[in-house]
N, C-alpha and C positions, 0 to 999 in steps of 0.2 A: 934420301928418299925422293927428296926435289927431281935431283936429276935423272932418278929412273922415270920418275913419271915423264921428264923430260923428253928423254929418247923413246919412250913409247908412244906420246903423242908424235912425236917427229914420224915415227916408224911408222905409224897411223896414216899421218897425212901421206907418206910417198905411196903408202899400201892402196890406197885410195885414190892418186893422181893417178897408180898405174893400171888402175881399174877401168876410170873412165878415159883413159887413154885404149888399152886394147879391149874391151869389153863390150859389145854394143849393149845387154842386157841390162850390164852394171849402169849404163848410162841413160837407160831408159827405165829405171828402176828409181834413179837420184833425181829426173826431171819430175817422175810423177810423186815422188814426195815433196819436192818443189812446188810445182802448181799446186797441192795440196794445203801447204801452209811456208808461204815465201815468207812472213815475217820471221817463224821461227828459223828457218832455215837460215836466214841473211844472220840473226844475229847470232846464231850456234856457229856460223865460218866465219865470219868476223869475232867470236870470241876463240877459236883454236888460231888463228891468223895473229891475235895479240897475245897470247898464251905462246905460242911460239917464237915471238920476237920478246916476248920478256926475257923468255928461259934463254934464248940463245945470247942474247945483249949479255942478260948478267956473267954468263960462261964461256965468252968471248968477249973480252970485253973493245977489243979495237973495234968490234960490227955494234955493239950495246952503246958507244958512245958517240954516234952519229949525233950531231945538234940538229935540232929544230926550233925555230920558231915559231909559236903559236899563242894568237893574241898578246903577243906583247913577253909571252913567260918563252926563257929560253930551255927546252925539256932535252934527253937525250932521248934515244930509241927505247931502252929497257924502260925507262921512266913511262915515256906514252904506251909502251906495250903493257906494262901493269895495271895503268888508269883504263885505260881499254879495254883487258879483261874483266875488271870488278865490276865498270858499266855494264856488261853483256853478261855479267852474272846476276845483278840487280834485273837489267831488263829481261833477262830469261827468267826471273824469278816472277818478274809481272806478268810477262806475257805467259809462260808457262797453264797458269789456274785458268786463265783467260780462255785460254784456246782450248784446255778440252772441257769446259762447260757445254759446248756444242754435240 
C-alpha cells in the first residue's frame, strides 16, 4: 500500500510540475494560494519533498543511502527524508487550527 501511495504522490508532483510549467492560469492560481498563506504552503512542499525522498531512498536503495552529516549524527537520505516528513506533519498539525482561526 506504501508504494502505491508512493507512485501517486510521485505522479502528483510531475502532474503539477507540468502544470506550472505550461499553464500560465495553473500558475497564477498556485502563487495566489501562496501569498495567501506561504507558511502553510512552504511546509505542505517541504513535507511531499521529504515524503518523496523517503519513499524513494527506501525503494532504491543506492539514491536512499546517500550519507550526510548533520550536527555531528551521520543520517542517510531515507533517514532525513522520514525525520522531515513527521516534522511537517507535527508543524502542519500546529499550524494547520492556527491559520483558519482567521
Amino acid at each position: 500500500m506504501g508504494f502505491v501511495l508512493g507512485l501517486v504522490m510521485t505522479a502528483a508532483l510531475l502532474w503539477f510540475v507540468r502544470d506550472m510549467v505550461h499553464s500560465p492560469e495553473a500558475r497564477a492560481k498556485f502563487i495566489a494560494g501562496f501569498r495567501q498563506s506561504p507558511g502553510e504552503s512552504v511546509i505542505l512542499s517541504l513535507m511531499v519533498a521529504c515524503f518523496i525522498s523517503f519513499f524513494w531512498g527506501i525503494f532504491i536503495p543506492p539514491f536512499g543511502s546517500i550519507p550526510f552529516s548533520i550536527a555531528g549524527l551521520k543520517l542517510e537520505l531515507w533517514q532525513i527524508g522520514g525525520i522531515g516528513f513527521v516534522a511537517c506533519l507535527i508543524a502542519h498539525g500546529i499550524w494547520w487550527p492556527t491559520n483558519r482561526r482567521r
